[in-house]
BATILO-141214 format. One line per 8 residues: number of its first residue (from 0); for each residue x, y, z of C-alpha. Coordinates in pm, whole numbers, plus 32768, in hexadecimal, padded with zeros to 4 digits. Example, Ala and Ser with C-alpha at 12.3 -4.5 7.8 and 13.67 -1.06 7.14 Angstrom:
0> 84CE 7E3E 830C ~ 8557 7F96 82CA;
This chain:
0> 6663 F93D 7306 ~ 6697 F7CE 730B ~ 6741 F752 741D ~ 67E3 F647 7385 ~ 688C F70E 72AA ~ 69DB F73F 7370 ~ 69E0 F5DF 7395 ~ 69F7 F55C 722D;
8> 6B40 F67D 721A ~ 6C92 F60B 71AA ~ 6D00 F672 730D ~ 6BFE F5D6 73D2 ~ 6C13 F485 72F6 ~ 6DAE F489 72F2 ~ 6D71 F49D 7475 ~ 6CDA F35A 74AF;
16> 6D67 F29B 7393 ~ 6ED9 F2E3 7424 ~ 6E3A F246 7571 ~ 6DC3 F137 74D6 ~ 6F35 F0F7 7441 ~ 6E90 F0D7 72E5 ~ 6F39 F211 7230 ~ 70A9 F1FC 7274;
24> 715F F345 71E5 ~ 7011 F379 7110 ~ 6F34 F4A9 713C ~ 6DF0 F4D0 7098 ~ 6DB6 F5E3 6FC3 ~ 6C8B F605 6F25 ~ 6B27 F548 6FA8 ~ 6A1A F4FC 6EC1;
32> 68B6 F4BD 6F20 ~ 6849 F3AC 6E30 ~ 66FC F374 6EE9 ~ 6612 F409 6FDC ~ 64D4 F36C 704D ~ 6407 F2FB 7173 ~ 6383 F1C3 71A3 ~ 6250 F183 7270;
40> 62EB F1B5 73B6 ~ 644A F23A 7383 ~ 6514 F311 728F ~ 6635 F27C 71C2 ~ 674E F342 7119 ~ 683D F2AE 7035 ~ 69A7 F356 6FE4 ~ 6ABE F32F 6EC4;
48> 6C14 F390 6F6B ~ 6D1B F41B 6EAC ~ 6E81 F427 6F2D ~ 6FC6 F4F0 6EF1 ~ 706C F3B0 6E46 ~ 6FDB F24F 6E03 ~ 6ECE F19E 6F28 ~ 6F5E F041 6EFA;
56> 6EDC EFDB 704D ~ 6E27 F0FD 70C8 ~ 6CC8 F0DD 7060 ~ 6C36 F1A2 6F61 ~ 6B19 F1D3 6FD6 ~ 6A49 F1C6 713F ~ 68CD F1D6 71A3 ~ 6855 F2C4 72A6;
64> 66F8 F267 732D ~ 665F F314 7428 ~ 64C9 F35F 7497 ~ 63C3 F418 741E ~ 632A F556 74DE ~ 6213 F4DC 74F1 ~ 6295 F391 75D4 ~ 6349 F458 76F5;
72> 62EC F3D1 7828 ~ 6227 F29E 7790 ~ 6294 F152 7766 ~ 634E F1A7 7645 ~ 63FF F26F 76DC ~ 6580 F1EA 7674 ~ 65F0 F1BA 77E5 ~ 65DF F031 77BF;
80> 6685 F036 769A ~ 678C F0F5 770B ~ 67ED F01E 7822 ~ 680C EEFB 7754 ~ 690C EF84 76A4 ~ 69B8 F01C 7781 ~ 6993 EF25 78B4 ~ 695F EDB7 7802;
88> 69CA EDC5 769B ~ 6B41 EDF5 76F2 ~ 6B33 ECB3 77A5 ~ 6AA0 EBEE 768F ~ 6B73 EB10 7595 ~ 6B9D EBB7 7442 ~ 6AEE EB9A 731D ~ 6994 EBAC 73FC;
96> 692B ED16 73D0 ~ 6987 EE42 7329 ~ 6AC1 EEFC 73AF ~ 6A6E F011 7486 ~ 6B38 F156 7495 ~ 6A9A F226 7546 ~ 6915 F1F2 7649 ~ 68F0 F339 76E0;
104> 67A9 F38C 77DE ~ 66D4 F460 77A8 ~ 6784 F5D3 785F ~ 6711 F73D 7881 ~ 67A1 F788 7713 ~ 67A8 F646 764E ~ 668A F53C 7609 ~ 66F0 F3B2 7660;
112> 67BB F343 751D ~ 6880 F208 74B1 ~ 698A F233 739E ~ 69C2 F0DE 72FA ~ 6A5B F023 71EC ~ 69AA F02E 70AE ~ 6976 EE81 7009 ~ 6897 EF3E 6ED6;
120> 69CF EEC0 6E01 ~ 69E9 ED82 6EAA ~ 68A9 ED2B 6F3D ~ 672C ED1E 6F2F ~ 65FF EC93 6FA2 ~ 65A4 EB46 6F13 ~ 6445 EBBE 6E92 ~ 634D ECD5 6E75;
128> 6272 ECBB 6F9E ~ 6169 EC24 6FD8 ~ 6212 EB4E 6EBE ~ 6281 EA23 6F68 ~ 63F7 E9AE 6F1E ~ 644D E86A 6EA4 ~ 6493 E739 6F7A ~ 6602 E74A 6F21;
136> 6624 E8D3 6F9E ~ 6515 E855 70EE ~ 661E E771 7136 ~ 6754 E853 7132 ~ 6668 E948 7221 ~ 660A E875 731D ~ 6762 E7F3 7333 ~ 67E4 E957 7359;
144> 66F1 E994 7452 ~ 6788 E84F 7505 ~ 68C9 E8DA 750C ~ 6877 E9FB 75A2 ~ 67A8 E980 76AB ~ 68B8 E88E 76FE ~ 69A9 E9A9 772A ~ 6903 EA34 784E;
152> 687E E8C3 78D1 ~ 6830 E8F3 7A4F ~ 6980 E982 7A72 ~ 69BF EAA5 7B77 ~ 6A99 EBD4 7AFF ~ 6AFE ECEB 7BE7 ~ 69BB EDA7 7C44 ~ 68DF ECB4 7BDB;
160> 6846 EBAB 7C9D ~ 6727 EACB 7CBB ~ 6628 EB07 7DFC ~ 6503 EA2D 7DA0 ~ 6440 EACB 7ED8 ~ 6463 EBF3 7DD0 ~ 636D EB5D 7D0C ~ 6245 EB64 7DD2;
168> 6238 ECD3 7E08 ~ 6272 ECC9 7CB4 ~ 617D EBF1 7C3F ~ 6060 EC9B 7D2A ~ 60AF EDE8 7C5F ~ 60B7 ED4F 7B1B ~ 5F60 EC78 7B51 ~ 5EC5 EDC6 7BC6;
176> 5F28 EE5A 7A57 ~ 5E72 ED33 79E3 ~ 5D36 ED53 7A7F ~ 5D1E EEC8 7A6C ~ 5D75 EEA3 78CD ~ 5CAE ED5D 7890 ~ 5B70 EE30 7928 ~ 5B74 EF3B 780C;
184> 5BF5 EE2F 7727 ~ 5AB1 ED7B 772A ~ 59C6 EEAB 777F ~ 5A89 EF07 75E9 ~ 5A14 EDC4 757A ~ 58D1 EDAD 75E7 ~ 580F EC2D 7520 ~ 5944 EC1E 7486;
192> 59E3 EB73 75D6 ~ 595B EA2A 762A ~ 58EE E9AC 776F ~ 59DC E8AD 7761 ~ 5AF5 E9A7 770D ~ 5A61 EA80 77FB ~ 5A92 E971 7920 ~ 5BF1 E938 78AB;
200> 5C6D EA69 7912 ~ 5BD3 EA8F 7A29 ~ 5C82 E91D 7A89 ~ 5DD9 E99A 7A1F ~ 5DB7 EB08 7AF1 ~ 5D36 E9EC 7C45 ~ 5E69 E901 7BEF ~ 5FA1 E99F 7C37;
208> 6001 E8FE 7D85 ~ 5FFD E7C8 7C8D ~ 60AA E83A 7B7D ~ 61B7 E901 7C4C ~ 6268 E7C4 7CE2 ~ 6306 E793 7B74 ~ 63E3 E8D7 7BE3 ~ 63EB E86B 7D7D;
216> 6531 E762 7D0C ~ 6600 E865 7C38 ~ 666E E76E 7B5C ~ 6678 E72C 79E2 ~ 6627 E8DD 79C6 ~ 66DF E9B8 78AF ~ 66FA EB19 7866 ~ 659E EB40 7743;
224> 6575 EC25 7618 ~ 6424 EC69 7676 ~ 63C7 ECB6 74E2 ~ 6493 EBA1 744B ~ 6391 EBB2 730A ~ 6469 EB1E 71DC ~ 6455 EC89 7180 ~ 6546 ED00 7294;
232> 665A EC42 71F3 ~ 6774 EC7E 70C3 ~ 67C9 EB61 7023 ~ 6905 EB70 6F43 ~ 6920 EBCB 6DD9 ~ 69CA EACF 6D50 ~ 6945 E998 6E37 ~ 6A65 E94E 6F0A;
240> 6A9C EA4F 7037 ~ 69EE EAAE 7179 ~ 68C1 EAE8 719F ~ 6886 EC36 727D ~ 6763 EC83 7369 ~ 66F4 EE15 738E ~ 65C1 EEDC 7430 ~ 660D EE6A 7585;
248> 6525 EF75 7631 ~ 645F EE1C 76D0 ~ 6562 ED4B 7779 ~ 6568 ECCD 78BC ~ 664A EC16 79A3 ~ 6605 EA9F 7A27 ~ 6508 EA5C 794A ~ 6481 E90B 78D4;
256> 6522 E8D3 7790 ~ 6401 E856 76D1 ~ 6376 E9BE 770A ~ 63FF EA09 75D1 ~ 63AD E8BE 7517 ~ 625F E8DA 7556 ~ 6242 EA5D 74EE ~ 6305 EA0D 73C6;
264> 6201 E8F0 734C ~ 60C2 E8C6 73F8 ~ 608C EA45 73E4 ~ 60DF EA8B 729C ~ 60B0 E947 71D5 ~ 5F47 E8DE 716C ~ 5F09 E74D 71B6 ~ 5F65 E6A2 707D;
272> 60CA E766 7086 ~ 60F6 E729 71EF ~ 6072 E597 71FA ~ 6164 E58F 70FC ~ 62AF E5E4 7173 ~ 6297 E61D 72FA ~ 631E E4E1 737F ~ 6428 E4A7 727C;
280> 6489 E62B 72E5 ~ 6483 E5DF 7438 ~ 653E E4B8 7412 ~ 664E E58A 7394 ~ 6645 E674 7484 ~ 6696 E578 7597 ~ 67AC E4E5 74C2 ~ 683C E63D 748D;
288> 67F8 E6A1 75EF ~ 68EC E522 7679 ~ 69D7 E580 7554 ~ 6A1D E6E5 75E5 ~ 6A80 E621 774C ~ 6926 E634 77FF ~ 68C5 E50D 78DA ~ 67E0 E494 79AE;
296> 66D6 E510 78C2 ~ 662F E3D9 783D ~ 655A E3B3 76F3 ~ 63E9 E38B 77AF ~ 6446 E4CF 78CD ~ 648E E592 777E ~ 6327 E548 76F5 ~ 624E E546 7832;
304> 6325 E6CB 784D ~ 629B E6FC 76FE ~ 611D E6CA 7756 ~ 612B E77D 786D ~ 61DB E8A4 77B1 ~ 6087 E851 76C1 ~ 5FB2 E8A7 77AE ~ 606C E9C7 7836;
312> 6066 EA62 76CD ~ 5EC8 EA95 76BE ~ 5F2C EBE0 77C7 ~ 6001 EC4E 769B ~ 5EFD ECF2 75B9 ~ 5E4A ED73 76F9 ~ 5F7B EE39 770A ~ 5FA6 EE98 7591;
320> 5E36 EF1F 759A ~ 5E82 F013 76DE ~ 5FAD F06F 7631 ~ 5ECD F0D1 7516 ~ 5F6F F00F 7416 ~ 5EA3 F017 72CD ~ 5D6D EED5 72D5 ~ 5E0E EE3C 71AF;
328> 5F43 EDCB 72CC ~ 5E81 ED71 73E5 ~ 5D40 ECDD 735F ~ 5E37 EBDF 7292 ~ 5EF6 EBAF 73A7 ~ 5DD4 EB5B 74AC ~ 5CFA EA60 738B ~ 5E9F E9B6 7357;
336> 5F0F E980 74D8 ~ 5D7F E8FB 7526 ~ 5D9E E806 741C ~ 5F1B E78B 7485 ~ 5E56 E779 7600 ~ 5D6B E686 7573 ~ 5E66 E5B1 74B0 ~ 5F5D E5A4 75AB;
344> 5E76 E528 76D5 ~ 5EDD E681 779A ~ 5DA5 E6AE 7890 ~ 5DF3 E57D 7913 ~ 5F34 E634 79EB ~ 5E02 E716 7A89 ~ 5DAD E5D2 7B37;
């Protein structure tokens, strides 16, 4: 039997939507699975509600996602995810991310889940991918993704702080994943990795105690997305609205905020795209970012973050390959962040 199946049950759903203060007097009656389909790492469900008199503000219909079997206990897992929502997204202004009525953990009887508002109606992504959007729709993502990073701008909350001696234990484990995937990465590769590129990495897995002194100050740090692809966000419909950020199963406290920027474009553009439009995006990112009340973060700190975030990105398809992501992600990827490297003067931070 599918376990989910109690969930997606007038009672269960009537449950959490009176908790959420959504329904008023309303009770569902009837649920309707319009949809039912797994992505490549996850499972999403979408539902048409119908009520014992008229919805007016209740929504008509939700989105359950939750994992797939075969991700228990990986990465994938849903845990992450789940703490967003319940632990971060209630602190963030609206209009950022989806609404959340239920992130439930994985238990003894029930797999991790997330029951959210359905945007189908209102919402959707700006392109196919790997279409690229327009400059217009890049411009109304990157200044979402200003918002939100301004929202949680080196700004302590109850139960979160900021230990930068954190880091280094941190950073020791991390640059140990490194080495440990960048030696099977290249063993994969064989000719196909350079000498030079091969001396890259190993200068990036000896630099850390270099590189970590960005963190040492914990200043100018934001909470990341940590797959902020311009694939991960809705834009609205009609052209005026919010735009909302979802998969959240990578973020990550006290980041540096060009984390994102840099994943977002140097990863996934090719050159000519990138060359392009990357300053005149990261221009308005910073003007976004001082518009949204962040300061002491000048202009040049905001683009020497951004080539070190660069450089930081090459580790990212040494990851998608142990994760056994399909070549067609990775192998992009890896030829896209090496060339951004080159143009952006990055080996220079290795010293």
């Amino acid at each position: 039997m599918d376990p989910l199946l109690h969930l997606i049950s007038p009672a269960h759903l009537n449950a959490i939507l009176a908790r959420a203060g959504v329904s008023g007097d309303l009770r569902v009656r009837d649920v309707t699975t319009i949809r039912d389909s797994p992505t490549l790492v996850s499972r999403i469900i979408r539902l048409r509600l119908t009520y014992d008199g008229p919805a007016n503000a209740a929504p008509d219909g939700l989105i359950v996602k939750t994992g797939l079997p075969a991700h228990q206990g990986t990465e994938w897992s849903g845990q992450q995810e789940v703490a967003f929502y319940a632990d971060v997204a209630p602190s963030l202004p609206a209009g950022l991310v989806p609404l959340c009525f239920e992130a439930h953990p994985a238990d003894a009887t029930t797999p991790w889940h997330l029951v959210l508002e359905d945007l189908t109606e209102t919402h959707a992504l700006a392109t196919e991918a790997p279409l690229p959007p327009s400059d217009n729709q890049c411009r109304t993502i990157v200044g979402s993704l200003a918002r939100l990073h301004a929202a949680w701008w080196t700004y302590p909350r109850p139960g979160f702080t900021i230990d930068p001696r954190s880091y280094d234990a941190g950073m020791d484990q991390f640059i140990g994943q490194v080495a440990r995937h960048f030696e099977v990465f290249a063993d994969r590769l064989g000719d196909e990795l350079s000498g030079e590129r091969r001396r890259f990495y190993e200068g990036l897995i000896a630099a850390p105690p270099l590189l970590r002194e960005r963190y040492r100050d914990a200043r100018n740090l934001t909470l990341t997305h940590g797959d902020a692809h311009m694939w991960n966000c809705f834009l609205p419909r009609n052209g005026s609205g919010d735009a909302r950020w979802f998969d959240w199963a990578g973020w990550r406290r006290f980041r540096i905020p060009t984390n994102d920027l840099a994943y977002m474009i140097a990863i996934h553009w090719y050159p000519d795209r990138r060359r392009r439009l990357e300053r005149a995006l990261l221009d308005h990112y910073h003007e976004v970012l001082l518009e949204n009340g962040v300061d002491g973060y000048n202009h040049t700190d905001m683009l020497e973050d951004y080539r070190l975030s660069v450089l930081w990105q090459t580790v990212t398809p040494l990851f998608q390959a142990a994760m056994k992501l399909p070549p067609r992600i990775w192998w992009n990827n890896f030829q896209r962040i090496m060339a951004a490297v080159d143009d952006l003067g990055c080996r220079e931070l290795l010293g």
